[in-house]
N, C-alpha and C positions, 0 to 999 in steps of 0.2 A: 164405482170402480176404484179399486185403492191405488195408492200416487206408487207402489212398489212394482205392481202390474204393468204400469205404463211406465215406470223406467227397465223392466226387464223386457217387455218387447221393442224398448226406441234402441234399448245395447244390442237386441237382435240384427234391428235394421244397418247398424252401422257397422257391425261387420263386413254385412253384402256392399256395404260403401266403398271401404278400403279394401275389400278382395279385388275390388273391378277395377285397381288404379294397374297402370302398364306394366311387365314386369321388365325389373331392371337393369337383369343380367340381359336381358337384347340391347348391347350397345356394339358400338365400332372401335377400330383400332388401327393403326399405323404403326411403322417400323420401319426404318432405313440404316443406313450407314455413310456419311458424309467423307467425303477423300479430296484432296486437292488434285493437282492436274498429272504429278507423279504419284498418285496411288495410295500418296500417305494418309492415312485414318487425321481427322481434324477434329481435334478435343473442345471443347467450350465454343461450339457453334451454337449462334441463338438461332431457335426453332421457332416459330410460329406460325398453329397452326388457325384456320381461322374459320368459322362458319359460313360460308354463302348463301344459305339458303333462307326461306321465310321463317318469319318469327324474330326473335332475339337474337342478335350476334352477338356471339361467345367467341372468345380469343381463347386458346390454351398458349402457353410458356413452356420453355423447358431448353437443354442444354444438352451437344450431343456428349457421353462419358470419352474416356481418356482414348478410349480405342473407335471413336467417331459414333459411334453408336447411338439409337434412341429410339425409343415405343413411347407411345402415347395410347393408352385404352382410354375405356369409360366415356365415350363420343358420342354423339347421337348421327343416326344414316344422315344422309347427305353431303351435298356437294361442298366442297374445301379446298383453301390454296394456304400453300404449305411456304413460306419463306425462309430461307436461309440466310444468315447474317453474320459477317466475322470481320472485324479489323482488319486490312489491309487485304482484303479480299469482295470481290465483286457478287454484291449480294442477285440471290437465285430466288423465281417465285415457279413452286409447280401445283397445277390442278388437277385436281383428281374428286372423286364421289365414290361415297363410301357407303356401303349395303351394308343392310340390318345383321349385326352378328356377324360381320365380317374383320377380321386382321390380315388388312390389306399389308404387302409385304413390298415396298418402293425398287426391290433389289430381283424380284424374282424372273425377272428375263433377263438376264445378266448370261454371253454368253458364257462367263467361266466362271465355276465359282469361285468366289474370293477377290473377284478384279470388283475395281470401283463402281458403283450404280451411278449408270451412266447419269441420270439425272439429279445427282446426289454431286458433282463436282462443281468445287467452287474454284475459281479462277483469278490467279494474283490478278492486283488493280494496275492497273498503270500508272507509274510514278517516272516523272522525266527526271533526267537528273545531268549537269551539267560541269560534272566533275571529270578531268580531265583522265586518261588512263585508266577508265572505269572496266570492267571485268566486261568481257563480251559477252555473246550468245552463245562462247562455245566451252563454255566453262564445262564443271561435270555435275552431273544432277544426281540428288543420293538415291539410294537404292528404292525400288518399291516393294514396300509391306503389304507384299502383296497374303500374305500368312495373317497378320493383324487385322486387315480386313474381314477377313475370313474368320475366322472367328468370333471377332464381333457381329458380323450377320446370321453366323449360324446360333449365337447367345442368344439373339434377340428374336429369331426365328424360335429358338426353345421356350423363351417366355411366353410368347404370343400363342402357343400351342399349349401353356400350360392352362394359360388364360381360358382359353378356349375349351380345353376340358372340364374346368369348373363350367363354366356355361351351361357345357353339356348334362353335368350331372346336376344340377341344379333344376334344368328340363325334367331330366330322368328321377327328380327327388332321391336320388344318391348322395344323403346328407355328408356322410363320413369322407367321399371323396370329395365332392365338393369344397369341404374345410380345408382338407390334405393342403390340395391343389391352390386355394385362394392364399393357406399361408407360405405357400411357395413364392406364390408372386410379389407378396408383399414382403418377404426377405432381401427380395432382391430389385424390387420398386416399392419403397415405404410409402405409407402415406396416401396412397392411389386411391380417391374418394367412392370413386364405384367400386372398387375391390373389398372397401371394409364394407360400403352397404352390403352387397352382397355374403361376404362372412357374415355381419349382425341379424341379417334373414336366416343365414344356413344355422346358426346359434340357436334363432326364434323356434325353427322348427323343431330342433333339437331339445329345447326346453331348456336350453341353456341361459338363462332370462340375465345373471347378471355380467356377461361376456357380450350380449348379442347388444347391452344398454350399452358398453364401452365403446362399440364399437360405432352404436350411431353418435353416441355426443360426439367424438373425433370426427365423424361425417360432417356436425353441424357443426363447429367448428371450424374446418379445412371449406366448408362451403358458406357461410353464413346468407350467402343473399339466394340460396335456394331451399324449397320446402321440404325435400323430402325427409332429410337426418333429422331435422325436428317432429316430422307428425311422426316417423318410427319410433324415434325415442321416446313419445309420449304414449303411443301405444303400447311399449313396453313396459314402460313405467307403472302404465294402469293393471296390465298384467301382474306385477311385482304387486301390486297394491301398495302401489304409491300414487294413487290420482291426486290427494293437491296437488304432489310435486308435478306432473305431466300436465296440470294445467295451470304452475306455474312457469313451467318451461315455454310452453305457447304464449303464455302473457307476455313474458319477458321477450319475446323475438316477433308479435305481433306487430309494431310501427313498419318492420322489414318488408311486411305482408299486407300491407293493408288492403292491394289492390290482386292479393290471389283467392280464389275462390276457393281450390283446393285448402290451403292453411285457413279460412276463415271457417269451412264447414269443418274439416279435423279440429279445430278450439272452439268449437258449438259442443261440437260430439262428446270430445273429452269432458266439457264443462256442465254438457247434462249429466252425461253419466255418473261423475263425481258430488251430483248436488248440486251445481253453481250455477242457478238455471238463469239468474241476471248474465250474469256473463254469456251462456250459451244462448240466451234472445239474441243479445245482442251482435251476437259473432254473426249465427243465422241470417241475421236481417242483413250483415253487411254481403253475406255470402248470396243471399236470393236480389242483392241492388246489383252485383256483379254479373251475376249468371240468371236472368229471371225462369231461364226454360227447366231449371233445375227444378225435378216435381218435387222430388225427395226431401225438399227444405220443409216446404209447405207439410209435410207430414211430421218432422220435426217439430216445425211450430205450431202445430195442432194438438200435440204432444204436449208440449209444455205449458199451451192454454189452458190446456184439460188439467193439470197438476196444479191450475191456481184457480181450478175451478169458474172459467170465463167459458162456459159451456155454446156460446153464442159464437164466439173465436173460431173458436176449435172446430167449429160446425163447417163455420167459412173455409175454413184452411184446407180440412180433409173435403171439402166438396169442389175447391180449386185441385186437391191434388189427385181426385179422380178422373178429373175431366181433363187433364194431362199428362199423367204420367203411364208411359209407352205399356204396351203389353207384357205379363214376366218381370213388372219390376217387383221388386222384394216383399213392399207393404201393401202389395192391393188389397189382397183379403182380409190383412188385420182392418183398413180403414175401411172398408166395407162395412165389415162388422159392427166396428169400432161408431162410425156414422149411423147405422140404422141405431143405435141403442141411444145415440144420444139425442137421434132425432124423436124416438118415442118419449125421453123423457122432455123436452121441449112441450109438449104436444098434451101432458100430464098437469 
């Protein structure tokens, strides 16, 4: 069997790899507008909003604009408490859970609109003060913006619905709006790390290979301690026909990963597929110590047994990876195949 053969159907299998990973425009979002106790919008609030639920807790950052305002996309569902924080003001914690694909809106039971969300009011701190002839209680309080408010909820109501149409079309493979819509949001929220992944996919579809690269190194980047802007960008990269570079892109962000399964099996993939098949053992092997129920490795590394010609390996491999791997996965029938031939020549 020639060693071209078995890296055109191991590049088969890895495509069924990475089609099956989550898609990523399913995430969540938030939006409020922050006011003090007369209604004034409150600029440079720190937000934090915080993960509660299982898994990893993720903090996001962030500050409400000039006009109290603030969205936060790019979330994963679940449950989150949301703290408010500002100098000289009595910091606020609110809970809330947040559904798949949802831009929850903090303000939308508000009986008027434009008045302050209720649960968005932060409240002066108490400060004694023992200065004699000090200004009473009845002094005058300045007007409420009540109009600033209002328009700031309805700005951030408009993004959130922008957001949300990219989503949508993105579902609907509506490449062109999708782009439209995604650089909407990032005109007016830069930087937003699900926003470009999602443009560098709507790019990928598109064929648009060196916009869709741009757009993931800025992911990896703005994200470094997570996988995905790396294993895209490397995918893309191989599409460009650039496989060194996409498997030296993995190398170089590997120590980050050592303990994902995900990044360990996409720097196997890329590294078979480019020739680098020391590298891709070795990635595999770290990825099947991580994950052992993963069948798909074991076909992998039957694969690459077979291209150094350890005919007795490769035997093992694909005969663990039949005897595990679920119904409908990708390579049953190549290793089917692939095993009876090389059990007859064993047997020679």
């Amino acid at each position: 069997m020639k060693r071209t053969f078995l890296l055109a159907f191991a590049a088969g299998a890895l495509v069924t790899l990475f089609a099956a990973r989550p898609a990523h425009a399913q995430t969540s979002g938030v939006r409020g507008v922050v006011a003090d106790e007369q209604g004034q919008p409150l600029p440079e609030v720190n937000v934090e909003i915080q993960y509660q639920g299982e898994g990893p807790k993720r903090v996001y950052h962030q500050k409400t604009n000039k006009k109290g305002g603030f969205v936060r996309i790019g979330m994963a569902d679940g449950p989150y408490k949301i703290v408010l924080s500002k100098e000289g003001y009595q910091s606020q914690g609110i809970e809330k859970h947040l559904g798949l694909g949802e831009m929850f809106d903090l303000c939308a039971n508000n009986p008027q609109p434009g008045e302050p969300c209720k649960d968005l009011v932060l409240k002066k701190a108490q400060v004694v003060t023992t200065i004699q002839g000090a200004p009473g209680a009845t002094g005058a309080r300045p007007p409420t913006d009540a109009a600033a408010a209002k328009a700031a909820s309805e700005e951030a109501a408009k993004l959130g619905a922008t957001y949300q149409a990219a989503v949508d079309a993105i579902k609907g493979q509506q490449w062109d709006a999708a782009e439209a819509a995604l650089k909407e949001v990032l005109a007016k929220v830069p930087d937003q790390p699900t926003v470009l992944f999602n443009l560098g996919h709507v790019y990928r579809q598109k064929k648009n290979l060196p916009d869709a690269e741009a757009q993931f190194r800025r992911v990896a980047e703005l994200e470094p301690t997570k996988p995905e802007g790396f294993i895209s960008l490397a995918e893309v990269l191989v599409e460009e026909g650039k496989g060194p570079e996409a498997v030296e892109v993995l190398q170089k962000a590997s120590p980050t990963f050592e303990q994902n399964v995900q990044f360990q099996t996409a720097l196997g993939a890329t590294a078979m597929n480019t020739g680098r098949e020391p590298e891709a053992e070795a990635a595999f092997q770290k990825a099947q110590a991580l994950d052992p129920t993963n069948a798909e490795i074991e076909f992998y590394l039957a694969s690459l047994s077979l291209n150094r010609n350890d005919v007795a390996v490769s035997v093992a491999h694909l005969q663990k990876y039949l005897q595990s791997a679920p119904a409908g996965s990708p390579n049953l029938d190549t290793a089917k195949a692939l095993l009876t031939a090389l059990e007859r020549k064993q047997k020679k």
